[in-house]
C-alpha positions in Angstrom: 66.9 32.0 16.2 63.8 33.6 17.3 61.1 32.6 16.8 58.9 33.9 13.5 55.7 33.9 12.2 55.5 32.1 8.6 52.8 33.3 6.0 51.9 36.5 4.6 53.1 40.1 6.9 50.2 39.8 9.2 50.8 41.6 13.0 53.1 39.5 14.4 52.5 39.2 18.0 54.3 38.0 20.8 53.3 34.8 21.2 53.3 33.8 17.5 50.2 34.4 16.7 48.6 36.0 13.5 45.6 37.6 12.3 43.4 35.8 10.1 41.6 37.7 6.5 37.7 36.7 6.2 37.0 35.4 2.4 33.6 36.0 0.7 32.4 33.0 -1.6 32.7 33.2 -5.1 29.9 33.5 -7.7 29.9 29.8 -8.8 30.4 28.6 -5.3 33.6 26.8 -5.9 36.4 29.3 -5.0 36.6 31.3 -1.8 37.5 35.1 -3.2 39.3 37.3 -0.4 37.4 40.2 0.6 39.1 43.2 -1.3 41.3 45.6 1.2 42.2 49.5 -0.3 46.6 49.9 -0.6 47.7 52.3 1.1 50.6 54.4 0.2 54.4 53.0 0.3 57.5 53.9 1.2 59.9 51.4 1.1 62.7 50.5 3.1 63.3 47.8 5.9 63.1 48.0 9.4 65.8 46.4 11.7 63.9 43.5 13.8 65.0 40.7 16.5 67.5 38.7 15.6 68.9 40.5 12.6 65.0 40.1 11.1 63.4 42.4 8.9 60.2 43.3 10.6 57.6 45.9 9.4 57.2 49.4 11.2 53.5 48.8 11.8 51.0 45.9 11.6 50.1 45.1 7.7 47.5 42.9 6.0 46.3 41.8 2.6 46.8 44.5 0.2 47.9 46.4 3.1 51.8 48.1 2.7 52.9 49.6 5.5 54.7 53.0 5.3 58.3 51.4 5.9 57.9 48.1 3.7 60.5 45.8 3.1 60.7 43.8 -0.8 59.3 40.9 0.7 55.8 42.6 2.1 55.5 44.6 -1.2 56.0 41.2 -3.0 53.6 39.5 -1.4 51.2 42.4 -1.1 51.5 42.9 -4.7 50.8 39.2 -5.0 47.4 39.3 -3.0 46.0 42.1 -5.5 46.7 40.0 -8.3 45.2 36.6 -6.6 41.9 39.0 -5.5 41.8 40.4 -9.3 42.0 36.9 -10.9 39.7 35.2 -8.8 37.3 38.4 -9.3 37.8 38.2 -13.0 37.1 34.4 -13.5 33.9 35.0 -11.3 33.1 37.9 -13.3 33.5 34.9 -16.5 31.2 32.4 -14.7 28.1 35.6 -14.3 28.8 37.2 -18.3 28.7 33.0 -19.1 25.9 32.2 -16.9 23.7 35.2 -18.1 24.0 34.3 -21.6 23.4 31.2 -21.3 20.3 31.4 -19.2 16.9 30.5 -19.8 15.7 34.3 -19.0 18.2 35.6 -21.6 16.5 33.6 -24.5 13.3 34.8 -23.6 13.5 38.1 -24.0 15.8 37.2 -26.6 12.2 36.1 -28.6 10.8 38.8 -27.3 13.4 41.5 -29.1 15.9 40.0 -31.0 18.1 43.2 -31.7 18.6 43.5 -27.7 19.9 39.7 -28.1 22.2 40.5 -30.9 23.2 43.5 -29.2 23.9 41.8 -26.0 25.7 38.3 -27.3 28.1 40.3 -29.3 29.0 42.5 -26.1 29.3 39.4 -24.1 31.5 37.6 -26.4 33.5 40.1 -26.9 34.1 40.7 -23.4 34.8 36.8 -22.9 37.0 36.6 -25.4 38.9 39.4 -26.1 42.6 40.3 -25.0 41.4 43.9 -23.9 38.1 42.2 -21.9 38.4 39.0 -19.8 40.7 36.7 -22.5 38.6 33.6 -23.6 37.1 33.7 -19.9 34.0 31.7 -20.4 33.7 29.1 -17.7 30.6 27.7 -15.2 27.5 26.0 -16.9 27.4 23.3 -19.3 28.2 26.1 -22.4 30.6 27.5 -19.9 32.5 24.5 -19.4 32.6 23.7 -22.4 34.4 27.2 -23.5 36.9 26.9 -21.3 37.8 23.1 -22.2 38.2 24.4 -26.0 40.1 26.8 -24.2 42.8 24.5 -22.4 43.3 22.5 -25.3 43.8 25.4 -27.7 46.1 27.2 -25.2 44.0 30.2 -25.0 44.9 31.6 -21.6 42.1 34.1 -19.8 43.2 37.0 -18.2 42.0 35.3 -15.2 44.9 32.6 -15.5 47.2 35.3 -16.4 46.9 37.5 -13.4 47.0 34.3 -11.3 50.0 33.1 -12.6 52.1 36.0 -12.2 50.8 35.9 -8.7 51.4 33.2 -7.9 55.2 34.0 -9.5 55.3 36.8 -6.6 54.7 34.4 -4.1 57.9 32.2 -5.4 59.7 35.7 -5.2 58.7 36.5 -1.8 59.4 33.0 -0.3 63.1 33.7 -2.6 63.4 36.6 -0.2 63.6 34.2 3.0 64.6 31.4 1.5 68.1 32.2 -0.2 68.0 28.4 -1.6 65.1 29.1 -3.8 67.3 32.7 -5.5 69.9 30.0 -6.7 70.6 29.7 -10.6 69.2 26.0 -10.2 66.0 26.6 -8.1 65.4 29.7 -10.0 65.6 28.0 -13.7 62.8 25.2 -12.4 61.0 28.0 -11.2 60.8 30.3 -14.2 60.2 27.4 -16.2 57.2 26.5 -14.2 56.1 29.9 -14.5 56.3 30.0 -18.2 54.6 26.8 -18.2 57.4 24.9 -20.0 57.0 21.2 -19.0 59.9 20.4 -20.7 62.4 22.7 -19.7 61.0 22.4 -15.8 61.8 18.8 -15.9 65.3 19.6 -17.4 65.8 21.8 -14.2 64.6 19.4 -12.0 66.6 16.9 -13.2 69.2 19.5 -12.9 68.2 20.1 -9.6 68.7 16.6 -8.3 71.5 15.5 -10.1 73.4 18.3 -8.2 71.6 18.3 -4.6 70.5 14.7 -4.2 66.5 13.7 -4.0 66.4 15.0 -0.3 67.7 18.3 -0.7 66.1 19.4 -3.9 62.6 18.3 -2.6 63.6 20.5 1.0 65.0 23.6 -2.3 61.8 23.8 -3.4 59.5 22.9 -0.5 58.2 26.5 0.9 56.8 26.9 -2.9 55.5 23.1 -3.5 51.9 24.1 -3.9 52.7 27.4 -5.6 54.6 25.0 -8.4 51.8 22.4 -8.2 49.4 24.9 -8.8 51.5 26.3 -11.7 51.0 22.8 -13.4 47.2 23.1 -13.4 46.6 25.8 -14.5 49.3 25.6 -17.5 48.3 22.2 -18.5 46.2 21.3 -21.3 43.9 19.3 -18.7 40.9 21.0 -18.1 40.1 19.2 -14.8 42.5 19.9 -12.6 42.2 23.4 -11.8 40.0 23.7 -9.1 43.1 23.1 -7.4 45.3 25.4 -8.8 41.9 28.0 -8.0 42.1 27.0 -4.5 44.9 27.1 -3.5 45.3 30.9 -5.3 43.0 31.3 -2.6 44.4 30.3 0.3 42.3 26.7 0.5 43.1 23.5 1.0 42.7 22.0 -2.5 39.9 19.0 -2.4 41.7 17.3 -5.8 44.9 16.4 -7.2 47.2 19.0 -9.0 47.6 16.4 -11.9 44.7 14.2 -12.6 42.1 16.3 -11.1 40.9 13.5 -9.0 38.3 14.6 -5.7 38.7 13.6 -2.3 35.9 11.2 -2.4 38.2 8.7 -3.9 40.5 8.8 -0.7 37.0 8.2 0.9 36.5 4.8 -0.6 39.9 3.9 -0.2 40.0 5.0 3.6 36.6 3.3 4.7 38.0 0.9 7.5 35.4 1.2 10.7 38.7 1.9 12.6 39.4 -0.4 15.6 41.2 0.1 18.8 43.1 -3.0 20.8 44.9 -2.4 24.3 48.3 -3.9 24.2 51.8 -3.6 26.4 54.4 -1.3 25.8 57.9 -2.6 24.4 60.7 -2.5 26.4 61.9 0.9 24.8 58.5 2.7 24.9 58.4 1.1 28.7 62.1 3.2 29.6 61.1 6.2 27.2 57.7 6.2 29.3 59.2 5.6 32.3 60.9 9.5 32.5 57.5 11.3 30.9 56.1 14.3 32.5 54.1 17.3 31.6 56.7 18.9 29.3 56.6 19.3 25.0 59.7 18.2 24.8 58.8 14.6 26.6 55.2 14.2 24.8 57.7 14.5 21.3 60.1 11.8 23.3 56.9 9.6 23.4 55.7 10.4 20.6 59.0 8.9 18.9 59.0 5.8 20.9 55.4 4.9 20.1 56.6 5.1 16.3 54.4 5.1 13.3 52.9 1.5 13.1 49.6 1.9 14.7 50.2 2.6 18.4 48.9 5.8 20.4 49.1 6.4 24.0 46.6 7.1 26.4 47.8 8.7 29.5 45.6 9.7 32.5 46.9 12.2 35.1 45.9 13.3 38.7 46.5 17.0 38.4 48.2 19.6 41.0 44.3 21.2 41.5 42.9 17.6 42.1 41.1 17.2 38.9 42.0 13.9 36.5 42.6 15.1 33.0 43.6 12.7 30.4 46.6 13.2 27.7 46.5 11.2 23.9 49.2 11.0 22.3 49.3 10.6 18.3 52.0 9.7 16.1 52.2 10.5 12.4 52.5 8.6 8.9 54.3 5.9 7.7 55.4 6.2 4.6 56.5 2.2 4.1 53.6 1.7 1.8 50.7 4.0 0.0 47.7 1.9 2.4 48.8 -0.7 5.2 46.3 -2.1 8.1 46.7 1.0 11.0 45.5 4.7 10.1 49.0 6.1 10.1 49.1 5.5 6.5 49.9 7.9 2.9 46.2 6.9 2.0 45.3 8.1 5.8 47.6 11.6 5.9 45.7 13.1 2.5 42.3 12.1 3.5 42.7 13.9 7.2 43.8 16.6 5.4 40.4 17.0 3.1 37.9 15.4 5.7 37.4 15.5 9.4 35.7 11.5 9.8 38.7 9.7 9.1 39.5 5.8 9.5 42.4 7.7 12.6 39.4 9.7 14.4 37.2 6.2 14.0 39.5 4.4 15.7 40.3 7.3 18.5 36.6 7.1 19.0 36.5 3.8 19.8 39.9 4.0 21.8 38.3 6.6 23.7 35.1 4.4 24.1 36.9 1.0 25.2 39.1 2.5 27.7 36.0 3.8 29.7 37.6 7.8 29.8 33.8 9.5 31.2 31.9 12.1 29.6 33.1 15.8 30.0 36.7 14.3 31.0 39.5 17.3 29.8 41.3 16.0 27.4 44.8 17.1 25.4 45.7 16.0 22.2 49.4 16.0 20.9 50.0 14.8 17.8 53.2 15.1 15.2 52.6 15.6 11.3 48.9 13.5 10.7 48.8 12.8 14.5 48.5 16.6 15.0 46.3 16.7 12.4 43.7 13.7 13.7 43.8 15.4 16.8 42.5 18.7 15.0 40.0 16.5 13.4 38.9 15.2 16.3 38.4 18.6 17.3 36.6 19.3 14.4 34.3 16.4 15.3 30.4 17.9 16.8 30.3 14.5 18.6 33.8 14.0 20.7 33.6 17.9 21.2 30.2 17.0 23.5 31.2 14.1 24.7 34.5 15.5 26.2 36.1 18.6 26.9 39.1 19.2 24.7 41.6 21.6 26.4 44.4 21.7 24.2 45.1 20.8 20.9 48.9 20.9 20.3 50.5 20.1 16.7 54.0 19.5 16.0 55.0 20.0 11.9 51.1 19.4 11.2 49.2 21.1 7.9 46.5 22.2 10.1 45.2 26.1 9.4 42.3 25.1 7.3 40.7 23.4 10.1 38.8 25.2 13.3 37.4 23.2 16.2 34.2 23.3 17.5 34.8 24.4 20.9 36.0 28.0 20.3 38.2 28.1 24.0 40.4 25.2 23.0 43.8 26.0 22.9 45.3 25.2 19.7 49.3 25.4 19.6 51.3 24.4 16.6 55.1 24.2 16.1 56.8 24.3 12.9 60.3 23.5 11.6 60.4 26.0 8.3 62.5 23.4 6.5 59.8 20.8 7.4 57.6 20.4 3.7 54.2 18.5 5.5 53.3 21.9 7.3 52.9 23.6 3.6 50.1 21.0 2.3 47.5 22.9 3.9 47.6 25.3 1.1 49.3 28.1 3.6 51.7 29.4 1.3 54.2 32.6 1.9 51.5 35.1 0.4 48.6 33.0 1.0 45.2 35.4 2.1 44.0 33.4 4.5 45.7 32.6 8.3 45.2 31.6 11.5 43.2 32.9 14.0 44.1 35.4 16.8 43.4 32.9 19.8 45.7 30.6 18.0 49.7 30.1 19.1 52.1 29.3 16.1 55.2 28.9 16.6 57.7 28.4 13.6 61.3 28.3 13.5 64.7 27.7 11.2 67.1 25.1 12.6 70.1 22.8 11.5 68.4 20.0 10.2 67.8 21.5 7.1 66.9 17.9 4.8 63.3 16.7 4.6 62.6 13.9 5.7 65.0 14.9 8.7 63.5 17.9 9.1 60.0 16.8 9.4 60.9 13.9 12.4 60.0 14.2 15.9 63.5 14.2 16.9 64.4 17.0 14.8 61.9 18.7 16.9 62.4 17.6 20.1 66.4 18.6 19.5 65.5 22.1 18.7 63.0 22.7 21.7 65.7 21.3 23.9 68.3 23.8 22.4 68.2 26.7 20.4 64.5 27.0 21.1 64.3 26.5 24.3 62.5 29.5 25.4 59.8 28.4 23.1 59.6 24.7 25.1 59.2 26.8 28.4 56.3 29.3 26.6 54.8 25.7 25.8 55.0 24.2 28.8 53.5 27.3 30.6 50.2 27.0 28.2 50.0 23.1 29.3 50.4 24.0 33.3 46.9 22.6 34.5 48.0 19.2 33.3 50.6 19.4 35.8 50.5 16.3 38.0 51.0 12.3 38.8 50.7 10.3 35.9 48.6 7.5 37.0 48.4 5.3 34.0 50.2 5.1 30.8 48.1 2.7 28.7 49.1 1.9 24.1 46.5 0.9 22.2 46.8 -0.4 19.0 44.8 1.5 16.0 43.6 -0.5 13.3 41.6 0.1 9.8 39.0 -2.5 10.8 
């Protein structure tokens, strides 16, 4: 399968990279709104592309159709005009709310009362009208306030409206690529989140796993998980939760819960551990595994599997072909054996480095980093799988290890990294994705999200065998595809990590603990 680039029909380059969309902040602050782009006019019909793909004719963007369309680009298309129309029409709500309710407005109010009467009666009926913004008070304590009596009375603004029928064109679009989401199963959850009927939805999920198994239904529905999580929040009567579903709409990474409506900072106190970093020996299976490793993506996922999930990371210094001595960590992912244990690599671990960049993981690099004496302004690659990949963007991300050392190469295997950017504007970020893999998608990324990756970036995403999550989502499951049906990809890889082309002179594990 060739490889393709997942997201919305940006210009699909050669390498795998995409273009990313700039987003102007919202009125209230909260909610990133994409910068509007004029439509162009369309004609459909499909283009033959590689591998028996449908490609567009030309480049296309956000609200962007290209003359020659396929279904899937005017879906998603359609669905970035709606998510830029709701998320303008619930800012427009927070200034008509904020306005009236402002301390300038009931001045002059005293000072002409029959331009106050004039001008609340407009307002309201602008805020709560079918024809105007539908009940579409929000922002501000009287704001607020409106749009909780809202929730609880099942008013829906026309804000909420337009969002959830785009997101609905997202589900369709990722339907288009996904034939498992177009089946009579997947498609009677789907409609029933879109309806916002909790009942029925759980009917159809129940539905859904009684005929598919846990594993299968959860890898059904996976390329729409935040799309359906979003659903919930904003059809709910909780009025707390949907800064999520806003976020996301937007192409964010959400900084609550789709159900409770609880912020990061909770993950914050519960992921407080200083971070600590032991040397220790390698096992006799990481000793063999390590004992073949060389400068190829295939071998860092190799070692990456042998160090597991319990707390070990490896530390690998190499005298290069040029004569320099560049350094290699290695970083594996989550264990999902309990919510919290004693290493980083925990659930608690994996949703904090997704909202925050100082983590208990990047403490406990820090000191790793620190202990085993690697000097200031040593080049340094990170390689991480799932929140391994995502620490090492993190780490990235941090102003302090980004002075203190040079970081070449970020590379991220099934990792929900796109929201992040490091400091350092030339290291090389690569990321490879398994389409069946869920953890990619929790970066809010969805298949008609308006924001991507940048240019300089290298994505590369592909379809292969192991179709179940968790399977999918494993290191093996990507080490067998870069070693078969995608090896051309493994050699593109391996040409981007040629400087660390050498003698590996140490190979030193270190455990990683919370404190």
């Amino acid at each position: 399968m060739t490889p393709q680039a997942t997201g919305h029909p940006d210009p699909q380059l050669l390498n795998g990279q995409r273009k990313a969309v700039d987003a102007a902040p919202a009125g209230d602050g909260t909610v990133p709104v994409p910068v509007p782009v004029p439509v162009s006019v369309v004609v459909p019909g499909p283009v033959s592309g590689a591998a028996g793909q449908s490609r567009s004719a030309e480049p296309v963007g956000p609200g962007i159709v290209p003359a020659r369309a396929t279904e899937t680009e005017l879906l998603v298309a359609a669905s970035l005009l709606l998510a830029d129309a709701a998320l303008t029409a619930r800012q427009a709500g927070a200034e008509i709310t904020g306005a009236l309710s402002s301390w300038r407005s009931g001045l002059r109010a005293l000072r002409d009362p029959a331009w106050a009467v004039g001008s609340v009666v407009s307002c309201a009926r602008a805020l709560t009208r079918a024809q105007g913004l539908g009940f579409g008070a929000n922002g501000g304590i009287a704001g607020e306030l409106a749009r909780v009596i809202g929730n609880v009375t099942y008013r829906r603004p026309a804000a909420v409206a337009m969002a959830v029928d785009a997101f609905a064109l997202r589900i369709a679009a990722a339907a288009a690529t996904h034939p498992n989401l177009d089946t009579p199963c997947a498609r009677r959850l789907t409609d029933a989140m879109v309806r916002g009927d909790r009942l029925e939805a759980l009917r159809a999920l129940f539905a859904l796993v009684e005929r598919l198994g846990v594993t299968r239904a959860l890898t059904t529905v996976s390329p729409v998980i935040m799309e359906l999580l979003a659903l919930t929040g904003l059809l709910d009567e909780n009025p707390v939760n949907d800064g999520f579903s806003w976020v996301t709409l937007a192409g964010g990474v959400p900084a609550t819960d789709p159900f409770l409506g609880l912020p990061s900072s909770l993950l914050k106190r519960l992921n407080s551990g200083p971070g600590r970093a032991e040397r220790t020996d390698a096992d006799p299976i990481l000793a063999s595994v390590l004992t073949g490793s060389s400068n190829d993506i295939v071998s860092y996922v190799n070692d990456i599997g042998a160090l597991g999930n319990h707390g070990l990371v490896l530390l690998r210094r190499i005298a290069c072909a040029d004569g320099a001595v560049r350094y290699v960590l290695l970083l594996p992912g989550t264990s999902f054996g309990l919510l919290s244990n004693s290493t980083p690599q925990d659930v608690i671990g994996a949703f904090d480095g997704l909202l925050r960049i100082d983590t208990t993981y990047t403490r406990a690099v820090k000191a790793l980093l620190t202990r085993a004496g690697v000097p200031a302004g040593a080049e340094l690659m990170l390689v991480g799988h799932s929140l391994g990949g995502l620490t090492a963007m993190n780490l990235a991300c941090d102003v302090g290890i980004a002075s203190e050392y040079r970081i070449t190469h970020v590379v991220a295997l099934g990792s929900p990294i796109d929201a992040k950017r490091p400091v350092d504007h030339t290291t090389r970020v690569i990321s490879l994705l398994n389409k069946h893999d869920v953890i990619p998608t929790l970066d809010g990324r969805g298949p008609a999200s308006p924001n991507d990756i940048p240019d300089h970036w290298v994505e590369f995403a592909w379809l292969d065998e192991t179709y179940d999550y968790p399977l999918s989502h494993a290191p093996q499951a990507y080490s067998d595809s870069l070693r078969g049906a995608q090896a051309p990809l493994r050699e593109q890889v391996n040409a981007l990590l040629r400087a660390y082309d050498g003698d590996i002179t140490a190979n030193q594990p270190y455990m990683l603990r919370d404190k």
